[in-house]
ZAMARGU-4260 file (C-alpha; in steps of 0.2 Angstrom, whole numbers, plus 5000, padded with zeros to 4 digits):
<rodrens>
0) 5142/5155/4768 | 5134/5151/4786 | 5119/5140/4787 | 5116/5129/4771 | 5099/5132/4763
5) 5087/5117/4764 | 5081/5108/4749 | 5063/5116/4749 | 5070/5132/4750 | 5083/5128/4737
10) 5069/5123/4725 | 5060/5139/4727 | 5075/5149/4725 | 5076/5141/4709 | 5061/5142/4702
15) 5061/5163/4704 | 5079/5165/4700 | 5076/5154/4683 | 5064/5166/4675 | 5075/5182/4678
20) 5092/5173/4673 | 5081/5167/4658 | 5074/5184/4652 | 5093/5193/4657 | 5103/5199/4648
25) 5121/5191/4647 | 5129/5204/4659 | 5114/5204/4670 | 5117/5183/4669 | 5133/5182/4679
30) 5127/5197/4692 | 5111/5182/4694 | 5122/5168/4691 | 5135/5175/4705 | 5120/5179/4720
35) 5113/5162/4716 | 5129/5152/4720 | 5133/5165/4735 | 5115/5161/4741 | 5111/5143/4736
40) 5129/5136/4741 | 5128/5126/4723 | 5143/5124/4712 | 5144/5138/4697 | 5142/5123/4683
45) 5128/5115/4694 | 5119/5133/4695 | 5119/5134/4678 | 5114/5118/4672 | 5100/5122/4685
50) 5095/5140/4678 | 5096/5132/4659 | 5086/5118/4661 | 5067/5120/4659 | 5056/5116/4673
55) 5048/5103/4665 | 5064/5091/4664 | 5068/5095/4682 | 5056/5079/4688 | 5067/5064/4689
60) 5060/5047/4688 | 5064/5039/4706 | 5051/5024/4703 | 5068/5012/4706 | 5063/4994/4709
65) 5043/4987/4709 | 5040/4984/4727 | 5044/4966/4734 | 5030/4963/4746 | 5013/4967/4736
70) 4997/4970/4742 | 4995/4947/4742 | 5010/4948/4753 | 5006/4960/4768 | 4989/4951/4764
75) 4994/4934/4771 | 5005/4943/4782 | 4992/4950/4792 | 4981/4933/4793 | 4998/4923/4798
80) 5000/4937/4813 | 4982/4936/4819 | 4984/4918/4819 | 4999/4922/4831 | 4989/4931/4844
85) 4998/4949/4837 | 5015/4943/4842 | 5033/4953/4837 | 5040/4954/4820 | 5056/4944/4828
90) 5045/4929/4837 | 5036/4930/4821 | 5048/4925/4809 | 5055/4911/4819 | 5035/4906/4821
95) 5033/4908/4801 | 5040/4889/4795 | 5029/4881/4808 | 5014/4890/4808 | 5012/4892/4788
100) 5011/4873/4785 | 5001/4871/4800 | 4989/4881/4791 | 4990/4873/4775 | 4988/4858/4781
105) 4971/4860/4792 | 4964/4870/4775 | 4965/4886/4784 | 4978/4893/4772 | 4979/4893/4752
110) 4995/4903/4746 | 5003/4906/4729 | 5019/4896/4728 | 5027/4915/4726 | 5019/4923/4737
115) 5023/4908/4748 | 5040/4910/4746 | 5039/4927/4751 | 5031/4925/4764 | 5044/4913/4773
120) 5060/4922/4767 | 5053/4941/4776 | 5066/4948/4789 | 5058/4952/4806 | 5060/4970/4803
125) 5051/4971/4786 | 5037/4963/4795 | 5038/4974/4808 | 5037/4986/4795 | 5024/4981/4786
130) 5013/4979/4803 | 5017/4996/4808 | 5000/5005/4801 | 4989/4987/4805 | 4996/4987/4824
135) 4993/5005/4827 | 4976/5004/4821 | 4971/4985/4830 | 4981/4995/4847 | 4969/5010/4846
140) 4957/5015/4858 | 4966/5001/4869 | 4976/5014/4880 | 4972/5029/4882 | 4986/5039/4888
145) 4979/5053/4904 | 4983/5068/4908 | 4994/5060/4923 | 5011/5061/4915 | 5008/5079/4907
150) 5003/5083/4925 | 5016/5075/4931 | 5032/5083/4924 | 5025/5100/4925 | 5027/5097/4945
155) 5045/5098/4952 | 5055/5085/4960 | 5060/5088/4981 | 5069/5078/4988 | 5075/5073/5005
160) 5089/5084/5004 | 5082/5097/4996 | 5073/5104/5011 | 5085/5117/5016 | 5079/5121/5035
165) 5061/5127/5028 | 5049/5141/5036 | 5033/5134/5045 | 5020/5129/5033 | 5029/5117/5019
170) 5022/5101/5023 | 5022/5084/5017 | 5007/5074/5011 | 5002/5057/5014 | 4987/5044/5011
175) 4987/5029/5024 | 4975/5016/5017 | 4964/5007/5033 | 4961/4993/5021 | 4964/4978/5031
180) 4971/4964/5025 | 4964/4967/5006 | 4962/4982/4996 | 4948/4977/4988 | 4932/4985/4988
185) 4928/5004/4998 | 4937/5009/5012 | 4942/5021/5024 | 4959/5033/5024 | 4968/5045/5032
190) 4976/5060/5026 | 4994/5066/5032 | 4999/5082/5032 | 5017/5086/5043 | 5024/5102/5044
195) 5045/5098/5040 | 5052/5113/5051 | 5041/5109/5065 | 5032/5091/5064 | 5016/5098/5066
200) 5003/5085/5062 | 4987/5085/5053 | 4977/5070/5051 | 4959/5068/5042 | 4950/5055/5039
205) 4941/5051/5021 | 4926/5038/5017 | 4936/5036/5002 | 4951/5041/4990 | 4947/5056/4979
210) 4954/5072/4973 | 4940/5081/4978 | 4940/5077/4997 | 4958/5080/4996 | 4954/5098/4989
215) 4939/5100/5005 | 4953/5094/5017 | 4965/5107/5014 | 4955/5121/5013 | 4948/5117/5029
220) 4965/5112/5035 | 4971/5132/5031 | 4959/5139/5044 | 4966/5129/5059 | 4985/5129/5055
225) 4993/5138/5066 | 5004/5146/5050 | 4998/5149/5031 | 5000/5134/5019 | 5014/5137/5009
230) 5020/5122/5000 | 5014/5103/4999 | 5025/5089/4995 | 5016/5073/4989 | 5021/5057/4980
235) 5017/5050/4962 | 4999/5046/4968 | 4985/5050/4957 | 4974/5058/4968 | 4985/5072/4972
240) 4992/5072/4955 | 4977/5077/4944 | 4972/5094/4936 | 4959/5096/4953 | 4972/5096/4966
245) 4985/5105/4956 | 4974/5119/4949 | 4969/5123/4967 | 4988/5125/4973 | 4992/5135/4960
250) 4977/5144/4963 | 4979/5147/4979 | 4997/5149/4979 | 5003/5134/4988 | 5019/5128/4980
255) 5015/5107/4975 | 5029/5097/4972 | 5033/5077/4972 | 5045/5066/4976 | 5053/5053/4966
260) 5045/5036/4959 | 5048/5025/4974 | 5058/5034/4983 | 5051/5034/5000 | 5065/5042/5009
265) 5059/5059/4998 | 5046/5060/5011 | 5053/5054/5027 | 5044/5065/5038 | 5027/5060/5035
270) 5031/5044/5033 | 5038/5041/5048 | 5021/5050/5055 | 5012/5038/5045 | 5018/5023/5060
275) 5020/5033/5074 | 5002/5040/5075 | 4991/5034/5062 | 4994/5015/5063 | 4998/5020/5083
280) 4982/5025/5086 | 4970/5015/5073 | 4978/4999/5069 | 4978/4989/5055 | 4964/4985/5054
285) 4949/4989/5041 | 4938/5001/5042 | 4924/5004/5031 | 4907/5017/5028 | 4903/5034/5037
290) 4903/5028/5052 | 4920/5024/5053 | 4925/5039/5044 | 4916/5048/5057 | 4923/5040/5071
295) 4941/5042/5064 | 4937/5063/5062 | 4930/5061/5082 | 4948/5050/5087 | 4960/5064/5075
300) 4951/5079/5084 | 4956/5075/5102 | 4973/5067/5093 | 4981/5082/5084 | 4981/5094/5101
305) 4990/5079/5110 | 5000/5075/5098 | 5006/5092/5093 | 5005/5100/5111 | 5009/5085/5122
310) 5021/5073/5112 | 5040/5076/5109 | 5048/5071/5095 | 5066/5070/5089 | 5071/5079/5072
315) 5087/5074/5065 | 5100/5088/5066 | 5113/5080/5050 | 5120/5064/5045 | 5140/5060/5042
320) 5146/5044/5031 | 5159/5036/5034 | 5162/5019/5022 | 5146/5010/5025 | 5142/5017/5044
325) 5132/5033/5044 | 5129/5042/5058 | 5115/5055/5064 | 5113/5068/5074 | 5097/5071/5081
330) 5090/5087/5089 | 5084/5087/5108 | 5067/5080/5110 | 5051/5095/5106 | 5034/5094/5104
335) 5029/5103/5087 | 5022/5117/5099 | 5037/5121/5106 | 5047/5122/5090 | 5033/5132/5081
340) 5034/5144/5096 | 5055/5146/5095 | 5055/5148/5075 | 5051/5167/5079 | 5040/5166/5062
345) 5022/5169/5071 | 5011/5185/5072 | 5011/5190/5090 | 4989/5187/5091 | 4993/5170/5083
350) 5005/5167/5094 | 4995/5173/5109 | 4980/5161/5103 | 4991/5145/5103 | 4997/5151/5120
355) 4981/5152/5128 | 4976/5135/5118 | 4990/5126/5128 | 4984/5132/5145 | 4969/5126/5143
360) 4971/5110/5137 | 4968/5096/5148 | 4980/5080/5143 | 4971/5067/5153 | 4955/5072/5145
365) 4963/5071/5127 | 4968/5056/5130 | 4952/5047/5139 | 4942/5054/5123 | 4954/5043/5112
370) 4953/5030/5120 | 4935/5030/5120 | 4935/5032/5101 | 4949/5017/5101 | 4933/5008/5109
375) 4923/5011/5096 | 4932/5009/5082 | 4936/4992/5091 | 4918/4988/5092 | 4916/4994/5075
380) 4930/4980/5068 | 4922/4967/5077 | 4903/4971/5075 | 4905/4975/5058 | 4899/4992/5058
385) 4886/4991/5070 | 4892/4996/5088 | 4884/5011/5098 | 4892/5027/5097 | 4903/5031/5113
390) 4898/5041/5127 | 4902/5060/5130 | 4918/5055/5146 | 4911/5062/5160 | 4921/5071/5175
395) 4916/5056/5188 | 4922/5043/5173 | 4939/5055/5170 | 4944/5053/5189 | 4942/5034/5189
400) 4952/5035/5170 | 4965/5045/5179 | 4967/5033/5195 | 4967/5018/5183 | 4980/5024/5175
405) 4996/5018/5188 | 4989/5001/5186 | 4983/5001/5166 | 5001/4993/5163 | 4997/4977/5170
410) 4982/4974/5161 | 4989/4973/5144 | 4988/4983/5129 | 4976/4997/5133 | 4973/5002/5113
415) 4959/4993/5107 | 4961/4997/5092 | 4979/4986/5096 | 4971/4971/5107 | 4972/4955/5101
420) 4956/4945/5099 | 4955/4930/5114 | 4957/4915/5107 | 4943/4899/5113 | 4953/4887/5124
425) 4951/4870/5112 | 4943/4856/5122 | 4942/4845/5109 | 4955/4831/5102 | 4961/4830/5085
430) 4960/4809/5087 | 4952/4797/5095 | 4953/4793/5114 | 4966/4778/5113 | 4959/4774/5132
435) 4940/4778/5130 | 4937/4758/5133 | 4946/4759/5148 | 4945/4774/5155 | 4934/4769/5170
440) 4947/4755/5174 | 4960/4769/5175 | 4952/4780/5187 | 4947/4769/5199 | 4964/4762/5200
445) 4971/4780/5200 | 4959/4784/5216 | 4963/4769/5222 | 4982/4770/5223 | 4985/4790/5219
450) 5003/4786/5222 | 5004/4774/5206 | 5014/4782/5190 | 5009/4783/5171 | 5023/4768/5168
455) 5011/4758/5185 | 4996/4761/5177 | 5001/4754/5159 | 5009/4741/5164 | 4993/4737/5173
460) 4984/4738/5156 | 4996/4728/5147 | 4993/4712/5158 | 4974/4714/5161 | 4972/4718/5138
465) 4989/4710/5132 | 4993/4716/5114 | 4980/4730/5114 | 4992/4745/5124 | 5010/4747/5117
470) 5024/4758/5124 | 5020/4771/5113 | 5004/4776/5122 | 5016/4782/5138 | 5014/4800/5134
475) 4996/4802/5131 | 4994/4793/5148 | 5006/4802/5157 | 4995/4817/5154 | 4980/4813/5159
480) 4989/4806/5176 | 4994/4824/5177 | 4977/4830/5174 | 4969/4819/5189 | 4986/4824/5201
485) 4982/4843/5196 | 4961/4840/5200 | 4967/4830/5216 | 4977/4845/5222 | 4964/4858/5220
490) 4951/4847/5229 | 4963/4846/5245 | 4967/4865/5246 | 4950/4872/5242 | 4937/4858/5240
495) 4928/4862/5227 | 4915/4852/5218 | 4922/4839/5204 | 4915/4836/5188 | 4910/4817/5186
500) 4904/4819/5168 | 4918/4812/5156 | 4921/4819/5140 | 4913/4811/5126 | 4922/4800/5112
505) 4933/4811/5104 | 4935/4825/5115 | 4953/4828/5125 | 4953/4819/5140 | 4974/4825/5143
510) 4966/4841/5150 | 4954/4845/5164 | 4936/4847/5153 | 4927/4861/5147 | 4912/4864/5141
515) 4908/4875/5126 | 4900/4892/5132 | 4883/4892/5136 | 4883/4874/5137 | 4876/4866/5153
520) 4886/4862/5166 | 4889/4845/5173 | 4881/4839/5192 | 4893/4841/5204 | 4897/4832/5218
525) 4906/4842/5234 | 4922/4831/5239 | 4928/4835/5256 | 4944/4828/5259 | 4950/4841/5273
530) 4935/4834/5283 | 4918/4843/5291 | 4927/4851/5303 | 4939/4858/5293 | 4921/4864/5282
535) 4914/4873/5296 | 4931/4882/5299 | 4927/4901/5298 | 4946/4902/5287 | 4943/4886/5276
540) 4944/4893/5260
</rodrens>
């Protein structure tokens, strides 16, 4: 026969067939006897034992042995693994023949000398057994399982590799946290959106991570693509991962998948736009409030027309291994306009739009405007939310932009969301001035003989204060000798006035002193070692 019958089904088969074969005639028996082997798959002396036997005797007793581990057992069990902390059935059974007479003997435990016995001699899977229905019930309400992992693998896997040369419109989708140093608290982020056949970028800028601003993002990002939306690659990520985000693709027939857990390579493309213009342009610094959400939509608006009209990037043609060496091949350098416009795959009036769009955009004036908002998300950094908002760049104030910028490259970083705070010049010493007693003494022998050394001057001191002035102090003078033959050399060239105030105890005599800002300055006393004449020179400096 084909597929065996299961035992439930055997059982009912039986109970009908055993009233007909009863009530049957002996001929009619063997026709029943015969279907019920052919059907139930029985042997002929087992079918009939089966058919003769009243229904009554068919209940077998399968008590077997009483139960080992009785109600007083699991019991003390379950008061042993509390007393654990809840830990396994195998660290639990090595724990048992300490923690039992530890127990005991506090009066904390009062057992049965059998049920004691028991107790010790359980195997760690019968206790795991036994603690099957207490854990699940102690474990409940503890985790709650979401509705992340069912959402999760009913989106498909994509991989890198798994691109295949696609149309304009499957993009990948990022979030770029502007969180600082810590990701505690509220902050700002950015959302990445790059096109894979083309590179086009979109950026928007969110007060905070929800699905439901990334639901408002798309659908605004649909009316100013230069191409339909057509698919969306994002990670593992939560907020793109939720029945919000996913019901609005499939509504709206954009094709969602993900890549794979930690695998950021699946997602190289907007990655890689993740460095070079989010973090290009903003830093990493952190940005928090509407304000600076504001200011980052102000900085992406100018941003995306430079960077998708004016900026070339290279797109990697096909990669070759070799052992360990790989090599790539990279496509000639294009901005994302320029491959969008040779795909082919445009209407002619959207193509016609995105011409006219190029022709009048104006590149020095897209990049002024980010600059400015590069100032103000500066200011925003430093003053902690409280800058002014930037000024509309005027047509006089874009001509001195474009003229400054042939010399903008010897001032620094011009990105100030990029600079570097200045750092206060320290005038104060870390110890004690070893020559504050003497420091008069020095001077005046300095100015006395400006000629003298470090070594003169020492060995001065050790004669005049024997004991007091060892060799090791050679360096610390040497300095400040320095100090006075830098002062002396700026007095001859450009006569300048000379601080007479000395630092105080403690501060850094090695170096020339400085006040703290805003503090008053010294008198000054004009020393004119070049002479009146040379004073009253109309080319004296």
């Amino acid at each position: 026969m084909g597929r065996r019958l299961s035992m439930a089904t055997r059982a009912e088969l039986l109970t009908v067939v055993r009233e007909r074969y009863g009530s049957a005639r002996p001929a009619e028996r063997r026709l029943i006897l015969d279907e019920f082997v052919a059907v139930s798959g029985y042997h002929r002396k087992h079918a009939i034992r089966l058919l003769r036997q009243p229904e009554s005797s068919l209940a077998v007793d399968r008590r077997g042995r009483s139960p080992l581990y009785d109600t007083a057992v699991q019991a003390a069990l379950i008061v042993v693994w509390e007393a654990s902390d809840r830990i396994c059935g195998k660290r639990l059974k090595a724990l048992l023949p300490i923690l039992v007479p530890a127990m005991e003997r506090h009066g904390h435990l009062a057992l049965d000398a059998g049920v004691r016995s028991r107790l010790l001699a359980m195997s760690a899977a019968t206790i795991d057994r036994l603690l099957r229905h207490v854990r699940a019930r102690s474990s409940a309400g503890r985790r709650r399982t979401g509705a992340t992992s069912a959402i999760r693998r009913s989106v498909r896997v994509r991989t890198f590799s798994d691109w295949n040369e696609p149309p304009p419109g499957f993009m990948e989708m990022d979030l770029v946290a502007h969180s600082g140093p810590s990701m505690a608290g509220t902050f700002a982020w950015t959302l990445v959106l790059t096109d894979v056949a083309t590179g086009w970028t979109e950026c928007v800028a969110m007060p905070l991570r929800d699905g439901a601003l990334v639901i408002e993002a798309l659908t605004r990002l649909r009316t100013v693509l230069p191409f339909p939306l057509r698919g969306v690659d994002v990670d593992n990520d939560s907020v793109f991962l939720n029945e919000l985000v996913v019901g609005w693709c499939r509504a709206n027939g954009v094709e969602l998948t993900r890549s794979r857990a930690y695998r950021k390579n699946d997602q190289a493309w907007v990655e890689q736009k993740n460095g070079a213009v989010v973090r290009r342009l903003v830093g990493h610094d952190r940005l928090e409030g509407l304000g600076a959400a504001n200011e980052l939509g102000r900085l992406y608006a100018s941003a995306r027309l430079f960077v998708n009209f004016f900026q070339p990037s290279f797109k990697l043609a096909g990669k070759q291994r070799e052992g360990a060496k790989v090599s790539r091949q990279y496509h000639a350098p294009a901005t994302p306009y320029a491959r969008l416009l040779a795909t082919g795959k445009l209407e002619a009036m959207v193509e016609e739009r995105l011409v006219a769009e190029f022709m009048a955009l104006d590149p020095i004036s897209l990049l002024a405007a980010m600059r400015s908002s590069q100032e103000r998300i500066a200011s925003l950094v430093a003053l902690g939310g409280n800058a002014d908002p930037p000024a509309a760049v005027a047509h006089s104030e874009l001509a001195g932009f474009l003229s400054g910028l042939g010399t903008a490259w010897q001032a620094g970083e011009v990105r100030a969301t990029h600079r570097k705070p200045p750092k206060a010049r320290r005038y104060w010493r870390s110890r004690l001035d070893p020559f504050a007693a003497v420091a008069a003494d020095l001077r005046s022998w300095f100015e006395a003989a400006p000629d003298l050394q470090a070594t003169d001057l020492l060995v001065r001191l050790e004669d005049e204060y024997p004991g007091q002035y060892p060799g090791k102090l050679l360096r610390t003078l040497q300095r400040r000798v320095r100090g006075w033959r830098r002062e002396l050399a700026h007095h001859l060239v450009f006569g300048t006035a000379v601080a007479e105030t000395a630092p105080a105890q403690g501060k850094d005599i090695d170096a020339p002193y400085l006040p703290p800002s805003g503090a008053a300055q010294p008198a000054c006393r004009a020393v004119g070692l070049l002479g009146d004449a040379a004073a009253a020179s109309p080319t004296a400096l």
